[in-house]
Structures are given as C-alpha cells and as structure tokens.
C-alpha positions as CSV (number, residue, x, y, z in Angstrom):
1,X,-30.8,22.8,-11.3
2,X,-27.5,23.4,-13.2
3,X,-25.2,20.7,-11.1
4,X,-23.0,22.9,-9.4
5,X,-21.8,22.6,-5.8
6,X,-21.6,25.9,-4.6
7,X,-18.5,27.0,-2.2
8,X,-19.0,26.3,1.4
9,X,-18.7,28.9,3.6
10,X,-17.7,26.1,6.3
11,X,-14.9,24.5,6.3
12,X,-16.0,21.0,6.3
13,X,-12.5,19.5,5.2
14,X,-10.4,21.0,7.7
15,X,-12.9,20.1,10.2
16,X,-12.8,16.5,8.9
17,X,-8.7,16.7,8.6
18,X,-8.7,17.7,12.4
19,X,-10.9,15.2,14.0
20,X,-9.0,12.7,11.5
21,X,-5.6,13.3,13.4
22,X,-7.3,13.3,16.7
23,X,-7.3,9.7,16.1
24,X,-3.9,9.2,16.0
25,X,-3.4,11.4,19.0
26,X,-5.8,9.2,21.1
27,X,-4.1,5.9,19.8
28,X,-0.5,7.5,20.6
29,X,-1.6,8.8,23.8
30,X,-3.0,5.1,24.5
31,X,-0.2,3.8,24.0
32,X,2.0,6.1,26.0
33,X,-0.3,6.1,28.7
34,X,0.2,2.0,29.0
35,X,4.1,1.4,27.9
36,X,3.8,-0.4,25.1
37,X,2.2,-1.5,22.0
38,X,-1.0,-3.9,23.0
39,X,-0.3,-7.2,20.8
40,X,0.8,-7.1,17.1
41,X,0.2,-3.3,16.8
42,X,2.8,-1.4,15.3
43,X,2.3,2.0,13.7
44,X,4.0,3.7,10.4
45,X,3.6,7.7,10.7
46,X,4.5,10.0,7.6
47,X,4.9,13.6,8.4
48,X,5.7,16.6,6.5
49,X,9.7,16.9,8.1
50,X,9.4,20.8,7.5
51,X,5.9,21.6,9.0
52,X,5.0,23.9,11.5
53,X,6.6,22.6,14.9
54,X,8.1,19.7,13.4
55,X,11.8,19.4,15.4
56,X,14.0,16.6,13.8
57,X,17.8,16.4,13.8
58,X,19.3,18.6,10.5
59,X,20.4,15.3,8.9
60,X,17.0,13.9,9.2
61,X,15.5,16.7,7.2
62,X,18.5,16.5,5.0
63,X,18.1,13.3,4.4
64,X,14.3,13.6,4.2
65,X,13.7,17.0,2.8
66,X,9.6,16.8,2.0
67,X,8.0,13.4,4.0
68,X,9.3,11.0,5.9
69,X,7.4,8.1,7.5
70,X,8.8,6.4,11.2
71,X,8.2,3.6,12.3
72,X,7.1,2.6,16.1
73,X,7.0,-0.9,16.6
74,X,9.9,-2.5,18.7
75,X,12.5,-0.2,19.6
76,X,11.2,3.5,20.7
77,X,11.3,5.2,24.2
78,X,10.0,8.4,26.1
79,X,6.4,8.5,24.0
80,X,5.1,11.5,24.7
81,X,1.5,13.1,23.7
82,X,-0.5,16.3,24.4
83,X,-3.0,17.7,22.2
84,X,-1.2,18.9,19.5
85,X,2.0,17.0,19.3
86,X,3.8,14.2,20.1
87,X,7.5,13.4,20.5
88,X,9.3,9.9,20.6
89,X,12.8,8.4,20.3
90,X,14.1,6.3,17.8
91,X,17.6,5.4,16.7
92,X,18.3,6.1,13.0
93,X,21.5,4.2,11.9
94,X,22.3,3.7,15.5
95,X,22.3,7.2,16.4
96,X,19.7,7.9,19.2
97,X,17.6,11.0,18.2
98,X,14.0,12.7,19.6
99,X,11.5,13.8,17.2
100,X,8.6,15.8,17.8
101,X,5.7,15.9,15.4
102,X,2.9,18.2,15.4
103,X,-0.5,16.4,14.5
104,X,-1.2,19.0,12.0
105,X,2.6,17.6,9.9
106,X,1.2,14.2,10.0
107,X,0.1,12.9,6.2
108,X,-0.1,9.4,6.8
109,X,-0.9,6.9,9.6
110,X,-1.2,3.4,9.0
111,X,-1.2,0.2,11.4
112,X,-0.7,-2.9,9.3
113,X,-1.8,-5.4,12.5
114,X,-5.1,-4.5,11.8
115,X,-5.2,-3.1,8.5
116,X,-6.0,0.4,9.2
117,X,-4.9,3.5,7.2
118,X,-5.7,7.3,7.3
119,X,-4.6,9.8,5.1
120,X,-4.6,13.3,4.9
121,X,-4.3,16.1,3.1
122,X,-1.2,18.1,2.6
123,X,-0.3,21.1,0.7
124,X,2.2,20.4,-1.7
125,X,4.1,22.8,-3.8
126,X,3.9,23.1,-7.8
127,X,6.2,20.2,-8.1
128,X,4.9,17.8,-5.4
129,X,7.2,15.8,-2.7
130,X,11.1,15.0,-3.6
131,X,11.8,11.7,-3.7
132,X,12.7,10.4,-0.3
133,X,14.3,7.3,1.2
134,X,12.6,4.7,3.5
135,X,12.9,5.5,7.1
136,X,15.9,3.7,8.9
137,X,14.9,3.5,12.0
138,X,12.9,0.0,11.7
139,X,12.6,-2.3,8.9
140,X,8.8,-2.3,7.7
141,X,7.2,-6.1,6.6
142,X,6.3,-6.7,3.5
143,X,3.0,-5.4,2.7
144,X,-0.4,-6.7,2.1
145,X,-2.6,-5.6,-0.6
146,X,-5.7,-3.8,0.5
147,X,-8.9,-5.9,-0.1
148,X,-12.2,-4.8,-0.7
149,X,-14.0,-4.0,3.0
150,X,-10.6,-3.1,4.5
151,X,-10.5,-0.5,7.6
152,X,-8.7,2.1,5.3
153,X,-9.6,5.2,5.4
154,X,-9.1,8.0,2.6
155,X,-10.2,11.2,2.4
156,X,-10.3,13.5,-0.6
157,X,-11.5,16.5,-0.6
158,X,-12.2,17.7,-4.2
159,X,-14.1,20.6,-4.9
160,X,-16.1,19.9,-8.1
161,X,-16.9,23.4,-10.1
C-alpha cells in the first residue's frame, strides 16, 4: 500500500460545507420564527461581503471589502430566513441598514453563550483577505479562550497527495 488517498469522485467537503450552514439556517430561522433570542444567546456571523447574493450598503463593502462579521444580539429587526438566505437589520454608526446574506457567503458562525463555533471554508484569492475593521453594529464581549472539550467545530478539508 503506498499511502496515498486517492481523489474522490464525491464531493464529500461541499457536502459537509452545505449541511454545516444548514445549521445556521435552522438556528436563524428559530429565532425568527419566535422574536427573539432565547436567554443569553447572541450570535457573531462572518460572511464573505462580495459573495454571490450578498446585498449590503456600498459603504459597508467599502468599508469591509473581503469579510465582515455582524453581530445579532440586542438591537436587530425584520429577521428573515428561507433556505438559502437570510436578511436582517442592524444599525451601523446609527444608520439603519438591511443586509442579506446568502448561507453559501457565510465563513464563520460563532455563539459565545454556549461556546459554539463553525467554520467554513472559503476561497480566497492568491493574497488572502484584506485587513478589515470590527463590525460596528454591536460591541462584542471580551472573549474566552477555547478549552479542551469545547462545542467548536472546525472543518478542514485538506487533500493529502
């Protein structure tokens, strides 16, 4: 046996990617079907700002031009999800603004209440993501380091040849 891993003719990581963001779209939709974020949940959401079907203001995606992560925690309205998107507003610098977000643009999804993180692939181009700014729209805690046996999740899908 020589020790290669031979190229699958199934495409296990997309597969993977995909039922990975239909997590988020079930806990978004949960939470827009009920009003309002059960307890101490609150959710930061990184998304590509110039993926397919992503619609942000122009001086969001100037200001962010590769990733930018929201926050949904105490002030957001008119949560909206479907299959393959979902839309929200938020105020950035006091000035009210709708986003929608394809699942597919979404990179990062992380709820600190409970300690539970996905991430997910993204392709990047020869240089990798700009620098970017933190978002506005809600201050983020400080955060906790991740401990052995916490509810992240990380996948990394790494072809070895």
């Amino acid at each position: 046996m020589n020790g290669t891993v031979p190229d699958s003719m199934i495409p296990y990581d997309e597969i993977v990617q995909e039922a990975l963001r239909a997590v988020v779209g079930r806990v978004l939709g949960s939470v827009a079907q009920t009003g309002g974020l059960p307890g101490s949940h609150h959710f930061y959401i990184t998304f590509k700002t110039h993926g397919a079907g992503v619609d942000i203001p122009q001086r969001l995606i100037e200001r962010f031009p590769d990733e930018m992560t929201i926050v949904l925690q105490h002030r957001f309205w008119d949560l909206k999800v479907d299959g393959e998107k979902f839309s929200v507003g938020l105020s950035f610098n006091q000035v009210p603004a709708t986003l929608t977000i394809p699942f597919s643009a979404i990179t990062g999804f992380h709820d600190p209440a409970v300690n539970f993180e996905l991430r997910f692939q993204a392709q990047e181009g020869p240089d990798g993501p700009g620098p970017h700014d933190e978002a506005e729209n809600d201050a983020p805690p400080a955060a906790a380091p991740v401990e052995d046996g916490s509810n992240v999740v990380s996948v990394d899908f790494k072809r070895k040849k």
